[in-house]
C-alpha positions as semicolon CSV with decimal commas, in nm:
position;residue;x (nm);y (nm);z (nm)
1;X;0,572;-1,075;1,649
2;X;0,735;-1,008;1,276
3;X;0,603;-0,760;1,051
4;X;0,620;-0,757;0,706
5;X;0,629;-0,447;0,491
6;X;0,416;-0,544;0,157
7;X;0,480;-0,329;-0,107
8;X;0,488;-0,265;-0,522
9;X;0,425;-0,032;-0,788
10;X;0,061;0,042;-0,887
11;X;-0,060;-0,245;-1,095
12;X;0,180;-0,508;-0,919
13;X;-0,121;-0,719;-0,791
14;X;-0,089;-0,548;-0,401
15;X;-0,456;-0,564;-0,303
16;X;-0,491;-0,894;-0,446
17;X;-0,165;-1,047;-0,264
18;X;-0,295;-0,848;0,036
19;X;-0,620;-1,036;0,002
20;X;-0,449;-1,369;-0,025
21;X;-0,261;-1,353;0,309
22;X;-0,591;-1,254;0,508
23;X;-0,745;-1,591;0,347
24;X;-0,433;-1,723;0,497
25;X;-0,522;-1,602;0,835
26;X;-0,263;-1,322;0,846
27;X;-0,389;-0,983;0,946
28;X;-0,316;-0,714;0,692
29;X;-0,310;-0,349;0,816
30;X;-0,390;-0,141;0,420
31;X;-0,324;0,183;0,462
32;X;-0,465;0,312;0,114
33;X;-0,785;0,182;0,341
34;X;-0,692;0,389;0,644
35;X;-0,637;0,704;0,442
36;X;-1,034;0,651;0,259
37;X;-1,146;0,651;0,638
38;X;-0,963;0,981;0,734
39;X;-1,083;1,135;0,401
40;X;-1,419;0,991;0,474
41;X;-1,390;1,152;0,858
42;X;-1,141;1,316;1,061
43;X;-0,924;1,436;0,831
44;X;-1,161;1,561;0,511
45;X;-1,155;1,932;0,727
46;X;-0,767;1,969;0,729
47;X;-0,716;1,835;0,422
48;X;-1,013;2,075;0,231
49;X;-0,851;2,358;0,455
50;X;-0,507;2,272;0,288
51;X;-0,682;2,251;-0,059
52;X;-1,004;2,388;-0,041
53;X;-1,282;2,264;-0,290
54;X;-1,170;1,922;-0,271
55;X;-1,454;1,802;-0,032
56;X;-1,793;1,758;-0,103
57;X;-2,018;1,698;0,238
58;X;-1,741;1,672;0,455
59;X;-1,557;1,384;0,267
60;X;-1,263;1,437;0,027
61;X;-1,318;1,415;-0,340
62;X;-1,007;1,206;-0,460
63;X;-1,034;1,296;-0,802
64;X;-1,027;1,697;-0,692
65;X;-0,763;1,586;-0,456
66;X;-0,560;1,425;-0,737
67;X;-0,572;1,721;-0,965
68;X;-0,417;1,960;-0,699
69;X;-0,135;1,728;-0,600
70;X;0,007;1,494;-0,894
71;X;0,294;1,677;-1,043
72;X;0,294;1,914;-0,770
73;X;0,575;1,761;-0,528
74;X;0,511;2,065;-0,252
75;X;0,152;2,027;-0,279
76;X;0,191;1,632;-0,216
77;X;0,457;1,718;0,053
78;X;0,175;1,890;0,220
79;X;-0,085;1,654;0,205
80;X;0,128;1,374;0,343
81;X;0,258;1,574;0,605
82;X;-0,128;1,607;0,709
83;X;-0,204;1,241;0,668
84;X;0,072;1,002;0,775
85;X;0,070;1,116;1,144
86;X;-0,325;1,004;1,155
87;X;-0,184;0,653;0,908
88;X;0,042;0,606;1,161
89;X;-0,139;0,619;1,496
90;X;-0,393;0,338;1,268
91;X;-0,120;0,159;1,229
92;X;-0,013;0,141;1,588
93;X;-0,336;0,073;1,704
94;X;-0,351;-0,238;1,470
95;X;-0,008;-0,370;1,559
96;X;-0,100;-0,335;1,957
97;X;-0,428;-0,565;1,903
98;X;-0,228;-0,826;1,654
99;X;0,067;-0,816;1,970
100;X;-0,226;-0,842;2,247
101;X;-0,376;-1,104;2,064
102;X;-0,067;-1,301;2,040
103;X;0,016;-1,309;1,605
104;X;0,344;-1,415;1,509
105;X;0,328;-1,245;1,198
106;X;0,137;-0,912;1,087
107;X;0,171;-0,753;0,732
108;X;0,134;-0,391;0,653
109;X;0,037;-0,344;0,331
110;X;0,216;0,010;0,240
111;X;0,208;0,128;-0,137
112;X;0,492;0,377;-0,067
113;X;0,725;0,169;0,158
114;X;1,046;0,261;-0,015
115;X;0,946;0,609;-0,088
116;X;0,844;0,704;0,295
117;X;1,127;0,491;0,451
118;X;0,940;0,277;0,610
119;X;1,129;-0,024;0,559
120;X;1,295;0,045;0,886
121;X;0,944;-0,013;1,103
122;X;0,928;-0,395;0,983
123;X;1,107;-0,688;0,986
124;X;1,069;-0,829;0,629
125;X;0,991;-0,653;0,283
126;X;0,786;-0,819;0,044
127;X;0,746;-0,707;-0,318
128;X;0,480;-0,783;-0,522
129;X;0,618;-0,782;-0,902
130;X;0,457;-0,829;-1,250
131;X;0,628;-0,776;-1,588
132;X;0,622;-0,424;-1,703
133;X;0,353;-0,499;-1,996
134;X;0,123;-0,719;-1,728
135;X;0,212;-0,410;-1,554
136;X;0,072;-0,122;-1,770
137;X;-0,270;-0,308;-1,911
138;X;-0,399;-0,392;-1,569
139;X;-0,372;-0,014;-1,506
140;X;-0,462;0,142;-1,800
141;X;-0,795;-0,134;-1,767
142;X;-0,883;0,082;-1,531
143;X;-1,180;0,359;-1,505
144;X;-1,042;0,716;-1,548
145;X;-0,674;0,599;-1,615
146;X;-0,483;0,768;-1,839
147;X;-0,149;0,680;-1,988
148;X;-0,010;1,060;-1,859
149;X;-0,185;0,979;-1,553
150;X;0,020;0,628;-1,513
151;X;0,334;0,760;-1,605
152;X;0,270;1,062;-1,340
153;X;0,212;0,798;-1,111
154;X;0,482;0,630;-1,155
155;X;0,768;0,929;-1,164
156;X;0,660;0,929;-0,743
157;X;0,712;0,614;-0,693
158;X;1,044;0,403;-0,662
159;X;1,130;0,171;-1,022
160;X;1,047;-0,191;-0,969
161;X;1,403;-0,322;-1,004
162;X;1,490;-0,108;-0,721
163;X;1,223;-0,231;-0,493
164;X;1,316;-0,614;-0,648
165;X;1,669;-0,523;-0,520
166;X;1,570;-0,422;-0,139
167;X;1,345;-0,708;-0,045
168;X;1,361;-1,027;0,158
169;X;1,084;-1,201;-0,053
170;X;0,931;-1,109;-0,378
171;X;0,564;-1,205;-0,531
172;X;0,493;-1,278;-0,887
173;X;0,221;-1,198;-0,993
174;X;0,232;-1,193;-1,341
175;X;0,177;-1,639;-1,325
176;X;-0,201;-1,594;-1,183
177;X;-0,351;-1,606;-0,825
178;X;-0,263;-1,982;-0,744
179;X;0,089;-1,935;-0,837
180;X;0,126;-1,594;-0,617
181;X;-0,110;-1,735;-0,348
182;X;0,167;-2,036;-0,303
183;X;0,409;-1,784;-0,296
184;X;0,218;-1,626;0,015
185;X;0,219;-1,904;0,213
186;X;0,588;-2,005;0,132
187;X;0,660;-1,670;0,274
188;X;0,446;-1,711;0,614
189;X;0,591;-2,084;0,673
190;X;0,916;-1,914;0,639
191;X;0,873;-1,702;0,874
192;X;0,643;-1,867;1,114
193;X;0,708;-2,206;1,099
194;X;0,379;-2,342;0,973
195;X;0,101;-2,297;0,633
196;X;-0,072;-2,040;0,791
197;X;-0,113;-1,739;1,089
């Protein structure tokens, strides 16, 4: 089975690419969905005993959470060092079932691919890319967003030419969903040999 990393800045159209390879029967393990369910769960107790007052009824409170750790690289150190062992044993769980159930291509969709070095766990990065103005209105469009907040964002996370530069296969998204949704499936015929899983 092949695994592709997918991967790209905040704003970069991730989810949305992610969403258009499960509608092309590929199974997508998100992670940014694996760490709501420990926060929601298993994990809200080590994570308010690392920074307590950031839960409210036994779930985290990302917002709290945010404030304690952005800009704060040992305070973010922390936190990850809490969460990516539980990410990770999602993650293997996932791959096992796509393996058992006999995929020939899985995709992890993993914000911080680059950043964690996870490029070495999969066989293929893909990089979902927008220009940098398509870029910045999607995120400052949304709720709560702040231009400090974006650019705080960003200083954590690897610059897009950079990621550009280590992929196998990049995503525009910046043409509209046909145009990266065509991309998708170029990428999984590549790979596997046919339009779809």
């Amino acid at each position: 089975m092949n695994i592709a990393g997918l991967t790209g800045s905040i704003g970069m159209g991730k989810s949305a690419t992610a969403a258009m390879f499960r509608a092309l029967g590929i199974a997508v393990h998100d992670s940014d969905a694996a760490v709501h369910a420990i926060y929601n769960g298993a994990g809200a107790g080590a994570i308010e005993a690392l920074f307590p007052g950031v839960t409210e009824g036994g779930r985290v409170n990302r917002a709290s959470l945010a404030l304690r750790v952005l800009g704060n690289p040992a305070a973010l150190r922390r936190l990850e060092e809490a969460v990516h062992p539980l990410v990770a044993a999602d993650k293997d769980a996932f791959l096992s079932k796509r393996r058992a159930n006999g995929d020939r291509l899985a995709v992890l969709d993993i914000p911080l691919l680059f950043e964690t070095g996870g490029i070495g766990s999969v066989d293929f990065v893909i990089v979902v890319s927008a220009p940098e103005s398509v870029q910045k209105a999607r995120v400052l469009a949304r709720p709560g967003m702040t231009a400090e907040r974006f650019a705080a964002i960003l200083s954590h996370q690897l610059p897009d030419v950079q990621k550009r530069a280590g992929a196998h296969f990049i995503i525009e998204t910046g043409f509209g969903l046909e145009a990266a949704s065509m991309q998708a499936a170029a990428f999984i015929k590549s790979v596997c040999g046919i339009a779809g899983g």
